[in-house]
C-alpha positions in Angstrom: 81.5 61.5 37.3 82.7 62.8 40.7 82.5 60.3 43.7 80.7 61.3 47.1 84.4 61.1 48.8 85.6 63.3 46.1 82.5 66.0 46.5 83.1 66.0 50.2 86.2 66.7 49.7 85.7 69.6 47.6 83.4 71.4 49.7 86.0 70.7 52.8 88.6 71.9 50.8 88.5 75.8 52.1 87.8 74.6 55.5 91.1 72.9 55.3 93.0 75.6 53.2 92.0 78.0 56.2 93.5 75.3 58.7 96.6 74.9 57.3 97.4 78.6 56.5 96.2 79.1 60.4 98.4 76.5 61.5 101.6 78.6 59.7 101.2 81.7 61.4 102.8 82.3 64.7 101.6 81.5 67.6 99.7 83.9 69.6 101.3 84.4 73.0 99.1 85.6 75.8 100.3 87.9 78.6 100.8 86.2 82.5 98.2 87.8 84.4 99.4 90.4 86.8 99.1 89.0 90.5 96.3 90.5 93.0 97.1 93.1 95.2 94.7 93.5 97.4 96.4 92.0 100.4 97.5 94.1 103.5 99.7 93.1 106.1 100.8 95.1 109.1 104.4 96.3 109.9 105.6 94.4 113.5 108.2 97.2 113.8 106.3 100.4 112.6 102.6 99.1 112.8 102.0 100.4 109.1 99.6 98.4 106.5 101.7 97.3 103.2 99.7 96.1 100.4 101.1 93.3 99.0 99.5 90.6 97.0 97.2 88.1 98.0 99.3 85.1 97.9 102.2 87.6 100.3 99.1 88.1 103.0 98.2 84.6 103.1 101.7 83.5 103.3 102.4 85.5 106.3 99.5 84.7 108.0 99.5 80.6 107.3 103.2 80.6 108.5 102.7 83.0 111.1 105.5 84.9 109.9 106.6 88.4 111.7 106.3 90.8 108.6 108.5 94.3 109.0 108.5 96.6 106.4 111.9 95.8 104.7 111.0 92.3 104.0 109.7 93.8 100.6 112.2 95.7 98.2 112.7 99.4 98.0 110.7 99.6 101.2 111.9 100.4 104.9 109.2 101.4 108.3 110.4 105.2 107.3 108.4 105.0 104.0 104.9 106.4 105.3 102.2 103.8 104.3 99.3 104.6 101.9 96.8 103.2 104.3 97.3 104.3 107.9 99.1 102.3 110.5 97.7 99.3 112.3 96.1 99.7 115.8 
């Protein structure tokens, strides 16, 4: 005669097979999220719009800090900006 504990058991048992053979695999690693770029700040030197990321523009603007073009790597005011300068 099987128990109630023991029938229970039984009818968890591929619930837990599926757990455990789950819990042996390796782990799944997500990828970091690429920051936004969406930010712009202007040049002090050249007057030309850099995109940067969001976090950058607000950065320079909360600290009031005066951005030229070579504060960002690979980049100097001779590189002609893809938006325009500022006015």
């Amino acid at each position: 005669m099987v128990t109630e504990t023991e029938r229970i058991l039984q009818q968890k048992q591929p619930l837990l097979a599926e757990a455990e053979a789950a819990m042996r695999q390796e782990p799944v690693s997500m990828p970091e999220p690429e920051p936004e770029v969406e930010g712009w700040v202007a040049c002090e030197a050249c007057n030309q719009w850099r995109k940067v990321t969001v976090a950058y523009q607000e950065r320079v603007e909360q600290e009031d800090i005066e951005f030229v073009c070579n504060m960002l790597p690979g980049l100097d005011c001779s590189m002609v900006s893809e938006f325009g300068v500022a006015e």
